[in-house]
N, C-alpha and C positions, 0 to 999 in steps of 0.2 A: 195182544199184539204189541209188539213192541215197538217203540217209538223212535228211538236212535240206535241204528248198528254201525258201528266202526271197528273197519280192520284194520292195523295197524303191523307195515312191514318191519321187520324183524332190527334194522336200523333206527326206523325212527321212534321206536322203546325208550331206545336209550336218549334220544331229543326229549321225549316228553317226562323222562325222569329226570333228566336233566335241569329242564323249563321247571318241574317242579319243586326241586332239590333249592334250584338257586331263588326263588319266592319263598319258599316255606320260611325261613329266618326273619322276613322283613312282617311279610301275613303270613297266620294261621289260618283262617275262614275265608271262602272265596266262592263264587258263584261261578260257575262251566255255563255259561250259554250255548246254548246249542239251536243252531237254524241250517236248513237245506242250503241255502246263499250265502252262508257267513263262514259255517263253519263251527269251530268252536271257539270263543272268543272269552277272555278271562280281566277281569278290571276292579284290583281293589287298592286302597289305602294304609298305609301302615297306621299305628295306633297315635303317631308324633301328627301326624297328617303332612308330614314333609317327604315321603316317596311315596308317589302312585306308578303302579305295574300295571301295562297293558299286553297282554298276551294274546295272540293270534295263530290259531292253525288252520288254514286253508281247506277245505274237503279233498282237493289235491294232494296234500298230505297221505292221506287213505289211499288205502287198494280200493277198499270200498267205505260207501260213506251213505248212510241214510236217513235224514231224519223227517219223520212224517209230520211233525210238528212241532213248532218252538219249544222247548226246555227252557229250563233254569235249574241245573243241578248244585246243592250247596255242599259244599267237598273240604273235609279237613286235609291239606295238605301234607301233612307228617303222617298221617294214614294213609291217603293215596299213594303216599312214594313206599311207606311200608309193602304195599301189595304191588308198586311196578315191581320192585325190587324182587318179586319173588320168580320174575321171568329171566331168560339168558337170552343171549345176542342170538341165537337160533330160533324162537320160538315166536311167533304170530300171537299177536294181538287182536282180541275182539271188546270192546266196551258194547254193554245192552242195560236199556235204562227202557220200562212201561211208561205210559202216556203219562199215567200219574203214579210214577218212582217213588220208592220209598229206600230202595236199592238200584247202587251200580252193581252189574256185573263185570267181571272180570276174568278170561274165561284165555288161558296160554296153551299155544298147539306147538308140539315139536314134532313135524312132519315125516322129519327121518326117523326117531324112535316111534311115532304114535301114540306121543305121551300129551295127555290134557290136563291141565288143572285149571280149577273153575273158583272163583272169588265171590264174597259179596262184601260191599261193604256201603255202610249204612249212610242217608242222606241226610242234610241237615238246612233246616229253615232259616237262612243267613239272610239280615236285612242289610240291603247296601244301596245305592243310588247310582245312578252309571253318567258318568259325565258326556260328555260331548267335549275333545278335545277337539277344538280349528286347527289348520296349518297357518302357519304363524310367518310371516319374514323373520331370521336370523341372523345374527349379528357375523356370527360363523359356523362353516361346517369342518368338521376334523374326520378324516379318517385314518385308521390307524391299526397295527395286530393286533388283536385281543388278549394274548400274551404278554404282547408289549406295555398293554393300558395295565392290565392285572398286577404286574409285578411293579409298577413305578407306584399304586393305590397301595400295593402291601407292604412294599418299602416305606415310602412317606409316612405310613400309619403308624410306625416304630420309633416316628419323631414328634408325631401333633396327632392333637383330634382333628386338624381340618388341614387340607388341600386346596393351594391356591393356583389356578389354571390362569397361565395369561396365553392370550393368543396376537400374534403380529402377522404381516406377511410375509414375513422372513423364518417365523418359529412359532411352537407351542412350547411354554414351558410351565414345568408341574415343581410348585416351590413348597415347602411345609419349614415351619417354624415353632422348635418349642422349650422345652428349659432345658435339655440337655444339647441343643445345638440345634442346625440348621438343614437341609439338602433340597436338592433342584435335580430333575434331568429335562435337559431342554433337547427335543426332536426338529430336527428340518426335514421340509418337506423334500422328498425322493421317491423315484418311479424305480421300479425293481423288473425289469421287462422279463426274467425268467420266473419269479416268484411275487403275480401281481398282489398275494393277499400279504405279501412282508412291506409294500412301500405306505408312504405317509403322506397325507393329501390336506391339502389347508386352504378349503373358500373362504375369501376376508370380503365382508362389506363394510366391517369398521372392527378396530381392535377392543377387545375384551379383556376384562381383569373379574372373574367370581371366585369364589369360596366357597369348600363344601365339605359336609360334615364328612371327614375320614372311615368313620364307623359305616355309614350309607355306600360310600364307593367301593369297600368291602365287600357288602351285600350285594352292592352290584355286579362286582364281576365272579359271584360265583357263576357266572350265566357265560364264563370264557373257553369252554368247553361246544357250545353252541357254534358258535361263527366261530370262521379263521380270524374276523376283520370288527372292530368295532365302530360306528359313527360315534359321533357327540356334536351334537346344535347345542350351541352357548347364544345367549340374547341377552344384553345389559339386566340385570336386575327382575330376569325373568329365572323361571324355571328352567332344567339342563333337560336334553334328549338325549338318553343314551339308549342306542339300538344294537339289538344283535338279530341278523338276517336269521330265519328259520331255511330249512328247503323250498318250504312253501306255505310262507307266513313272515311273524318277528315277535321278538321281546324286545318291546322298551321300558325302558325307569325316566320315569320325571323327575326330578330330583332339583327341589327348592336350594338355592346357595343359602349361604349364612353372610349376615350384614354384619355392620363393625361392631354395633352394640353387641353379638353373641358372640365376636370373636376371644 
């Protein structure tokens, strides 16, 4: 009998290859949890231990969604996107895993032709720890396009290895600093009342200045494909939150700044 069935609408394929595509670079190995109440829920560490990924799909996510009992699937990600990839924007998703997995299946229906192809791929005994992130007070919250965040992290990266975020209530501004010169683009906040996922939103309970490895903000937004809109919680000399909203879920990246001494 099998343990977890999920069916998987023909759009949110390309979310979950997505979610995958943009973790693969930072992890390789990672655990799928899987519960009837949670969901599928995804939480590892890169090998620096300076980004952790938490990933969230909803059971609402699903047409349908069943799991008789807890899992723990360990999933090479450069393999699992190998086999999303082997679907098209047409075809239905099914994932099926036995009580005690030794394989995912993975099993594409394209309903107008009547065409099925059926996957297995193989599971793996990953040992990892799962944190307990609190919600934390923040210094600030930024919201902002995903687009917009993407392209000023891959500009900047052409100048430094690190990205200096200061936040005011007047601006965010993204500055990089390196031996062939210097650039800044600074955003104010604006409401966009015909296109609300283009404006920029800036809660200040006190101003911030962190630093962050350019390389990791990279990795980050391959995941700008996901949301129209990206958040960012900045906290003095804490960890960053960057979120991208699923349909019904999210990916976030924790992402440690860099102090002066690693500057």
């Amino acid at each position: 009998m099998s343990s977890i069935i999920s069916s998987i609408m023909p759009l949110f394929v390309s979310s979950l290859l997505s979610s995958c595509t943009s973790i693969k670079d930072s992890v390789k190995l990672c655990n799928f949890n899987c519960s009837q109440s949670q969901g599928i829920t995804v939480q590892a560490i890169d090998d620096s231990r300076v980004l952790l990924i938490a990933l969230k799909i909803d059971a609402g996510s699903f047409q349908e969604f069943r799991c008789d009992k807890d899992l723990v699937l360990g999933l090479d990600l450069e393999s699992l996107s190998k086999i999303l990839k082997q679907g098209n924007n047409e075809e239905y998703l099914t994932l099926m895993a036995e009580d005690s997995p030794d394989n995912l299946m993975a099993v594409f229906e394209d309903k107008k032709k009547d065409r099925i192809s059926e996957f297995s791929l193989k599971l793996m005994d990953i040992d990892s720890d799962v944190l307990t992130i609190d919600d934390m007070e923040t210094d600030c919250t930024i919201t902002l396009p995903a687009y917009e965040f993407a392209k000023i992290a891959k500009d900047m990266k052409t100048l430094s290895e690190s990205l200096k975020i200061v936040v005011t209530k007047d601006s965010v501004k993204f500055n990089a600093e390196g031996q062939i010169g210097t650039g800044s683009v600074i955003l104010k906040p604006h409401t966009d009342m015909d296109k609300p996922e283009e404006s920029v939103k800036i809660e200040l309970n006190s101003p911030v200045a962190l630093t962050f490895g350019a390389k990791y903000l990279n990795d980050i937004v391959k995941a700008t494909s996901l949301s129209s809109t990206v958040t960012i919680k900045l906290t003095d000399k804490s960890p960053a939150l960057f979120e991208y909203k699923l349909p019904s879920g999210y990916l976030r990246y924790y992402l440690a700044p860099k102090f002066d001494d690693e500057e």
